[in-house]
C-alpha positions in Angstrom: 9.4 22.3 -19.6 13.4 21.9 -18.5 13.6 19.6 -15.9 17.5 19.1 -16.3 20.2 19.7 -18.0 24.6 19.8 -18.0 26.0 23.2 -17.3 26.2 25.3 -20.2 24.1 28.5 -21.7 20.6 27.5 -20.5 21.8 26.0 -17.2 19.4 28.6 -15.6 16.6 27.1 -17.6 15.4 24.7 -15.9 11.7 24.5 -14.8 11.1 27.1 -17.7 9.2 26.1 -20.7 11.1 26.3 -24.4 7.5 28.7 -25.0 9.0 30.8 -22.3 12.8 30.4 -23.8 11.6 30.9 -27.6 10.3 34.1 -26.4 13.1 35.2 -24.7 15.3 34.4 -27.8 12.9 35.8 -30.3 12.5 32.7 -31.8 9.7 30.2 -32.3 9.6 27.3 -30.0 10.9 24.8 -32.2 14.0 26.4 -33.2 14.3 27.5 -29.0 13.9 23.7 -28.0 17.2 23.0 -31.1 19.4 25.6 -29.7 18.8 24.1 -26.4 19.9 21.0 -27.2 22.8 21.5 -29.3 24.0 23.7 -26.8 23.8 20.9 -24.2 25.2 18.1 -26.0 21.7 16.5 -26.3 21.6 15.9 -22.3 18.3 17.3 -21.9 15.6 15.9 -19.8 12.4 17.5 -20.4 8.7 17.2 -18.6 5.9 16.9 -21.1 2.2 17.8 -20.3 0.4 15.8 -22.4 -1.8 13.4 -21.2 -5.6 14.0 -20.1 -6.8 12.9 -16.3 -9.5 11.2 -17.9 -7.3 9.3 -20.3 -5.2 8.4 -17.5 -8.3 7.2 -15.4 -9.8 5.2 -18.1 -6.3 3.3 -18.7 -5.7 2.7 -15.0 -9.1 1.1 -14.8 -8.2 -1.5 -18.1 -7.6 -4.9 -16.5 -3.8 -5.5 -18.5 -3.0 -2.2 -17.1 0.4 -2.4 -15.1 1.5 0.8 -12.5 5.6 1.5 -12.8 7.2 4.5 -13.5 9.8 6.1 -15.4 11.4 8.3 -12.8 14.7 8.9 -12.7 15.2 10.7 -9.3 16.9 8.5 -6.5 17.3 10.7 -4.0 14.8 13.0 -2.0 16.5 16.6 -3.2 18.9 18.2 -5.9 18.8 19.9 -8.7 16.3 20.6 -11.7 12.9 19.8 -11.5 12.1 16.8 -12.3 8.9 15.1 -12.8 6.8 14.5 -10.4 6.5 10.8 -10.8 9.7 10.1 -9.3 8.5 11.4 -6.3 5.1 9.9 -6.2 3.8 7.5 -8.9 2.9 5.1 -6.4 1.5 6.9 -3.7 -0.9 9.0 -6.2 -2.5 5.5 -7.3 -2.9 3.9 -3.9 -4.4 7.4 -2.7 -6.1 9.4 -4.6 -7.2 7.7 -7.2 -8.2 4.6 -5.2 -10.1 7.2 -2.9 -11.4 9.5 -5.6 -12.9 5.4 -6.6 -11.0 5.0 -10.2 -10.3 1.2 -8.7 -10.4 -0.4 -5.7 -7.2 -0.7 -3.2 -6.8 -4.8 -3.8 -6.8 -3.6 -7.7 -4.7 -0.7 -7.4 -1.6 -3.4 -5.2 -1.9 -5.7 -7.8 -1.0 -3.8 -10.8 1.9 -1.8 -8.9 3.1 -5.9 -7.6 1.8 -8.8 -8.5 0.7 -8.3 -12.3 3.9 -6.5 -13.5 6.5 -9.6 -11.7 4.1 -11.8 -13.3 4.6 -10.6 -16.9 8.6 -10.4 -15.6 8.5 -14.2 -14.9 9.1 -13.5 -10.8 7.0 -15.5 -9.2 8.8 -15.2 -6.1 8.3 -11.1 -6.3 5.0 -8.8 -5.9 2.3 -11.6 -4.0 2.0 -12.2 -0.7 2.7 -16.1 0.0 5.3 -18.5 2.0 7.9 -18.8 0.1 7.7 -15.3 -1.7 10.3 -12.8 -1.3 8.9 -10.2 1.7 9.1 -6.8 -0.3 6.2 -5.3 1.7 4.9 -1.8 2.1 2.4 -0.7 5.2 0.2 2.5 4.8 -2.7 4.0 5.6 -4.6 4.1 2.2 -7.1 6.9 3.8 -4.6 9.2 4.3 -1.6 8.3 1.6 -0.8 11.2 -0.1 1.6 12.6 -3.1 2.9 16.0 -2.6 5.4 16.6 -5.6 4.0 19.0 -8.3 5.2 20.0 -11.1 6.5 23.4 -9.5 7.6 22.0 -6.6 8.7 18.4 -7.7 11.2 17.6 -4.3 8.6 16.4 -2.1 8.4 12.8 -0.8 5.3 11.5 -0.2 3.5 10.6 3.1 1.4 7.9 4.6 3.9 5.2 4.3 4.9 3.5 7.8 7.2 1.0 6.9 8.6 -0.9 3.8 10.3 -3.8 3.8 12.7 -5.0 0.9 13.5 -8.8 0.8 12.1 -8.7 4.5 14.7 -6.1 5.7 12.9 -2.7 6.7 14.1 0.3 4.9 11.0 2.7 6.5 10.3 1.7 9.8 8.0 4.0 11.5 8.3 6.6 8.9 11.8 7.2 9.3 14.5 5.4 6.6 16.7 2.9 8.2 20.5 2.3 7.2 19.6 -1.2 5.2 20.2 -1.3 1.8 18.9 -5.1 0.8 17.5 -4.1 -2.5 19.5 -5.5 -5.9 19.0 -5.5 -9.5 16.3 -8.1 -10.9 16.2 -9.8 -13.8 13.3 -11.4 -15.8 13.8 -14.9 -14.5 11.4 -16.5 -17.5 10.0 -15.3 -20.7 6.6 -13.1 -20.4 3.4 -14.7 -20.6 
């Protein structure tokens, strides 16, 4: 499916699949998805559907399993449709999936926190501990809740009260704040 892509020919493509566009063109699919992209310069961001919920269950439960995401949406509305996971990556682990009981909440923190700064190096990021820095989220794991689909991607999640980044709050009850404390991190030691 198109999620984005520079004006041009098939700037009114987006959300459509290149099954959808081949048939339009009276092409097969492959030939559709080329045209697309030489017709965009190549600047074509796509959504894939291809994993399996159980797959995705069965790797979330595996102990080295980290959470992260590779969203590129920084902003709550705009053009295309992107994926889903920029909108709600987090929120989907820490709700339904620890409710639906594919790993516990303590479980769930860790690989989102604590188990990806550790194979960063930062010891100082993702634990809970004087000295640490305070990036902290509050929410109410019974009712957290990801509401971006893959029709309707531009929908920010909900059951967060308030995150703090480096111990400024940037959510404070519900509502974002003006602060901007957050910076670029760099691994600070070699991975374990």
């Amino acid at each position: 499916m198109i999620a984005d892509l520079p004006p041009g020919p098939f700037a009114g493509a987006r959300g459509r699949s290149i099954a959808d566009i081949a048939r339009e063109l009276g092409t097969d699919p492959a030939d559709a998805a080329l045209r697309v992209l030489a017709d965009h310069r190549g600047a074509v961001s796509i959504v894939n559907h291809a994993m399996a919920a159980a797959d995705v269950r069965a790797v979330l439960r595996h102990a080295a399993a980290s959470v992260a995401s590779d969203g590129w949406v920084l902003r709550p509305d705009g053009p295309g449709r992107p994926h889903p996971r920029s909108f709600g990556t987090f929120t989907k682990v820490v709700g339904p999936h620890v409710r639906d009981g594919d790993l516990p909440l303590a479980a769930a923190v860790h690989k989102m926190t604590g188990l990806p700064a550790a194979r960063l190096g930062m010891t100082d990021r993702g634990v809970l501990r004087p000295g640490a820095v305070a990036d902290i989220a509050v929410l109410d794991p019974a009712t957290v809740t990801d509401h971006s689909t893959y029709d309707d991607p531009w929908q920010l999640s909900t059951g967060v009260r308030h995150v703090l980044v480096a111990g400024e709050p940037v959510l404070a009850d519900g509502t974002l704040t003006d602060a901007r404390p957050g910076k670029v991190l760099r691994r600070s030691a070699p991975p374990p």
